[in-house]
N, C-alpha and C positions, 0 to 999 in steps of 0.2 A: 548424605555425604558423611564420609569420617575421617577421623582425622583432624588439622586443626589448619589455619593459614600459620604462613611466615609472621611473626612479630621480632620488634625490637625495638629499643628506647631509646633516649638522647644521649646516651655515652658516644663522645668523639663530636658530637656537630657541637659547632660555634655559631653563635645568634647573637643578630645586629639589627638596629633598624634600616630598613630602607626607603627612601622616600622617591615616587615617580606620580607624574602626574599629579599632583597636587595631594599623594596621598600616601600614609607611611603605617608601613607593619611591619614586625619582625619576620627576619630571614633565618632561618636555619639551612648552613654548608659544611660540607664533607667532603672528601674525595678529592681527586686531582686526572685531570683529562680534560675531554670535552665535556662541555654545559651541556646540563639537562635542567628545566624549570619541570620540580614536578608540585603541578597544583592540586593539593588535598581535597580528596571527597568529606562530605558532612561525615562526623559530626568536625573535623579540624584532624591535625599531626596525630593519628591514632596509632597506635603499637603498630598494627597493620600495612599504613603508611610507610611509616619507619623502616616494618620491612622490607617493601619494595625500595626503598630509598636507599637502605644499605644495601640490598641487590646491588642496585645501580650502581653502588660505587664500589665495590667487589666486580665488577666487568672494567670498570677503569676508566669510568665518569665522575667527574666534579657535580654535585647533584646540588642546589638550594631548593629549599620550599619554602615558600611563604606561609606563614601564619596568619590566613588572611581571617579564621571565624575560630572559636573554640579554643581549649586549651589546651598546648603540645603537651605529649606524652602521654594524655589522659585517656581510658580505655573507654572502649564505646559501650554505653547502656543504651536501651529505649527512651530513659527519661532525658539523659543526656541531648541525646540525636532530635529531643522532639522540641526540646528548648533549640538549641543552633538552627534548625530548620523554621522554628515562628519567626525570631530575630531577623534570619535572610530575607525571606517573605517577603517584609517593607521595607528591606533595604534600596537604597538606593542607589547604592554601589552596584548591585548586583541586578536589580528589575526581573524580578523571574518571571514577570508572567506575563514581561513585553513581548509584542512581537517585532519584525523590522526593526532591532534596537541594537543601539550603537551603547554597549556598558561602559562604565568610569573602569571598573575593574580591568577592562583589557586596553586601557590607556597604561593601566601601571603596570601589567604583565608584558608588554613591548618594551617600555623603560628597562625593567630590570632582566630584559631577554639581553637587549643593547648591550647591557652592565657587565653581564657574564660574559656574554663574547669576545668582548674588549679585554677581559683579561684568562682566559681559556682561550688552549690550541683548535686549530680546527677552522673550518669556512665558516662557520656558524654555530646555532644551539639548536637542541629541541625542546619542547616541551609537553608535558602531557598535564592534560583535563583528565578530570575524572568524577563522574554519576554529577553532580550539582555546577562543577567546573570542566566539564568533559567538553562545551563549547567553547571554550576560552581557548584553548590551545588553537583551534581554528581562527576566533579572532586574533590571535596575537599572529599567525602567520601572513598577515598584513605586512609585518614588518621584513625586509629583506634579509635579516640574519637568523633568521627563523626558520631552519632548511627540517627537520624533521616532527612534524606537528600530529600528535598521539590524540585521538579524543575516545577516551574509554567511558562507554555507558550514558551519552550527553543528554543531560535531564532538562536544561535551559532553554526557553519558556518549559516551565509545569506543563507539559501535555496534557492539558484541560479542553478537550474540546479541540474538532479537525483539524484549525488552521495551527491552533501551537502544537498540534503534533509532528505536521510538516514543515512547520518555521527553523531552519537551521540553528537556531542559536546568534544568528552575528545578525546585522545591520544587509539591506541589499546591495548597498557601494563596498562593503568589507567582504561579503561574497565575492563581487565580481573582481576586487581586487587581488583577491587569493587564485582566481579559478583564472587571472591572468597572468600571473607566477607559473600557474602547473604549465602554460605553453611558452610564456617569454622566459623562465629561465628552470626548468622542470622541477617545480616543485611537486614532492607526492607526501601524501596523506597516509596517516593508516586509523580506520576504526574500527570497534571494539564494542560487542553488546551480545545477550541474552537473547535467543529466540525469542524466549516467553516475557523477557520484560518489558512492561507497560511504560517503567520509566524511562525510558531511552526508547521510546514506539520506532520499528523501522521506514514507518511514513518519513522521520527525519533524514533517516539513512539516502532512502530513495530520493526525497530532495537536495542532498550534497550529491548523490551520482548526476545526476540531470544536471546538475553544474559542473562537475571536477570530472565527470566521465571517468576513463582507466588510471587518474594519477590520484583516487579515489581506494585505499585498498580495505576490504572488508572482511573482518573475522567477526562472523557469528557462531558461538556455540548454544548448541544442541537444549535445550532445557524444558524438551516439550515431555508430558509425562510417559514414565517409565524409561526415560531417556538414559542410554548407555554407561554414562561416567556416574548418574544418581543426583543429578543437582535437584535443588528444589525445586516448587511453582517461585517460588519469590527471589531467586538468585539475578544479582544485581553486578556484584562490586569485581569484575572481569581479572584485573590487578592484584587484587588486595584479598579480602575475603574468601573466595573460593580457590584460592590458587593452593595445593597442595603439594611435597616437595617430593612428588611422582614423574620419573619420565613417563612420558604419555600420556598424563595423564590431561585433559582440552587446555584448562586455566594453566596449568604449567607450559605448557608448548605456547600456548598467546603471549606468555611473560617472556619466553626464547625469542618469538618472532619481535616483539617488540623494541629487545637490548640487539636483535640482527639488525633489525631498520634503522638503530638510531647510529649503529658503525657504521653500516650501510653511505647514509647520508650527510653523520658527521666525519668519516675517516679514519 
């Protein structure tokens, strides 16, 4: 690949704490429109992030991220990313290598989905996960104001072995609760991942289709080798990292379908 992703820093957001579920981290907000909750990939609010974030608000959404691991604005290293990924590990908030688990984390991602709604136009919010928090957006779509729910690259449970590679990410009652939205009142989904990536295995993929059927929708690009557009064997971050500001180019057009879906289903 050449070239470089979209970045950008914290010029313009305003950061507050929030507290939901018994649990409180700073928010960073921008923008004015409809809610989007977009939840950071490891290592935390990277340049990268930010990118996509003021995307988002340059389309003419009210965007917050929570600060849920790391430090905003901070650029991403290996040594960085390898410390925030030990610390989640044994978090408890997060349980990465549960399976059938119900997270603390998507009690306070519902909370502050609620929060935004209430003061943002529109029938609802969306939210997007992504690579570490890529299942969360799926959990929080439990909650009814939660009409466009993004999961890019979902790494939760660590794909260690079959059964977490086909474990969705949520709890079996938070499954069935969502995949009873897509017919009592239509909700749809959109995810996001890598042929070739391990961390986001399509075993997961194929177990949210077996539940969500067609209000399931799926962009997989291309990254097997010699692959057309050049991505790596280790390309990961769908969003953020590989997106370069090419029409046509896979990771640019996924970034277009995703700001389509979220008018789409917020208005």
């Amino acid at each position: 690949m050449t070239g470089s992703a979209p970045t950008s820093d914290l010029t313009g957001w305003r950061s507050a704490p929030f507290t939901g579920a018994g649990i409180t981290h700073d928010v960073y907000e921008k923008g004015a429109g409809p809610g989007v909750v977009l939840v950071p990939e490891i290592p935390g609010i990277s340049p990268e992030v930010l990118g996509l974030g003021d995307h988002l608000v340059e389309q003419g959404f009210t965007v917050v991220i929570p600060s849920l691991f790391g430090t905003p604005g901070r650029p991403v290293s290996g040594r960085y990313v390898g410390g925030v990924f030990a610390r989640l590990c044994v978090s408890a908030e997060f349980r990465a290598f549960a399976t059938d688990a119900r997270r603390p984390v998507a009690d306070y991602l519902r909370d502050l989905a609620r929060d935004l709604a209430a003061r943002t136009p529109g029938p609802g919010v969306g939210v997007i996960g992504m690579c570490f928090t890529g299942g969360f957006a799926l959990a929080a779509a439990v909650d009814e104001v939660v009409l466009a729910p993004v999961l890019s690259q979902p790494s939760v449970p660590l794909p260690l072995g079959s059964r977490r590679r086909r474990d969705p990410g949520v709890s079996e009652g938070e499954l069935a609760e969502v995949a009873g939205r897509t017919t009592r009142s239509n909700l749809c989904l959109l995810g996001l991942r890598f042929s070739g990536d391990r961390g986001a295995p399509p075993d997961r993929f194929a177990t949210l289709r077996e539940h969500l059927g067609d209000a399931f929708e799926v962009i997989e690009l291309d990254s097997s080798p010699g692959n057309a557009a050049g991505f790596g064997k280790n390309a990961h971050s769908v969003l953020t990292a590989e997106v370069r500001e090419r029409p046509g180019h896979p990771a640019f057009a996924a970034r277009e379908r995703v700001v389509a879906f979220l008018r789409e289903r917020l208005g």
